[in-house]
C-alpha positions as CSV (number, residue, x, y, z in Angstrom):
1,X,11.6,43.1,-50.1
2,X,15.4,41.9,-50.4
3,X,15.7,43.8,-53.0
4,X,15.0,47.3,-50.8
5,X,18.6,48.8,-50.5
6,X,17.5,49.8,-46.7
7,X,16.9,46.3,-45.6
8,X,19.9,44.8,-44.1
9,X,20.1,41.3,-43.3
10,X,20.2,42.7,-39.0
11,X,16.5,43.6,-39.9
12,X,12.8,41.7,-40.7
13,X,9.9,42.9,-42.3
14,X,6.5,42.0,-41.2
15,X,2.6,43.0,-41.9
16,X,0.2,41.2,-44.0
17,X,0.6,42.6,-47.7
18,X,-2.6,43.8,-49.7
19,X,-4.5,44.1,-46.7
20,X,-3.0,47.0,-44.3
21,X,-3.7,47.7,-40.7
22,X,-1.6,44.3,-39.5
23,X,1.4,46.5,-38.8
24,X,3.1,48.9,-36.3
25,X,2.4,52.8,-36.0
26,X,4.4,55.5,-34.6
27,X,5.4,55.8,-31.0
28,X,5.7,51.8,-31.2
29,X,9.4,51.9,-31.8
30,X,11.2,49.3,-29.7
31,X,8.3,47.4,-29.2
32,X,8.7,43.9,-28.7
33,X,7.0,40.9,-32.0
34,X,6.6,37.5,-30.5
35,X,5.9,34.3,-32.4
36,X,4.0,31.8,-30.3
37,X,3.5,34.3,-27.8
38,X,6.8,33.9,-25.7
39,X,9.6,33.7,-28.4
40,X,10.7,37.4,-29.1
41,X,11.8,37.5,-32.7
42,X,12.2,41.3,-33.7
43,X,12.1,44.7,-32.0
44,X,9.9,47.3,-33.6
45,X,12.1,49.8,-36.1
46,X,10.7,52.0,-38.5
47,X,8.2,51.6,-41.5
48,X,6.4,54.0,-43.9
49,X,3.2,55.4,-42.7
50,X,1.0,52.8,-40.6
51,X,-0.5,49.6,-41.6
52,X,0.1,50.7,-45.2
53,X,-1.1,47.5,-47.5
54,X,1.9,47.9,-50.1
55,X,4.3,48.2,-47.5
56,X,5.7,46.1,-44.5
57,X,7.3,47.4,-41.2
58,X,10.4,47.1,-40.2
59,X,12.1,45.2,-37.0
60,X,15.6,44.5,-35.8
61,X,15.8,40.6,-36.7
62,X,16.4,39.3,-32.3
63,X,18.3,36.1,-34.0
64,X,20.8,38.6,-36.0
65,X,22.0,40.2,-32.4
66,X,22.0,37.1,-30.4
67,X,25.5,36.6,-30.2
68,X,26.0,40.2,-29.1
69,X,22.8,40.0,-26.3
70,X,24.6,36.8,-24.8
71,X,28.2,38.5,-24.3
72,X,26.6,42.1,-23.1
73,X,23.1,40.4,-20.5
């Protein structure tokens, strides 16, 4: 997917390809994805459609922002 022209390097994609149904839906926006339960790594964005096999959603990459959440919490 780095070669998606909407995918910045401020953003993450996540699902589990060629399966569907691992992935966001609407009205999740802003949600928080957590690896190992307590380490927030991205914030829910935007995708297309829900679970879609063929394509991933979208977060705000947490680790691209960090320098900003430190001088603004």
């Amino acid at each position: 997917y780095q070669n998606w022209p909407d995918i910045t390097d401020g953003m993450l994609c996540a699902g589990i390809l060629n399966v569907g149904g691992k992935d966001a839906c609407q009205g999740d926006s802003g949600g928080p994805v957590a690896h190992n339960r307590d380490i927030v790594v991205g914030v829910t964005s935007w995708g297309f459609g829900c679970g879609d096999a063929f394509y991933p959603g979208v977060l705000a990459r947490v680790s691209y922002y960090s320098n900003w959440i430190v001088a603004n919490a």
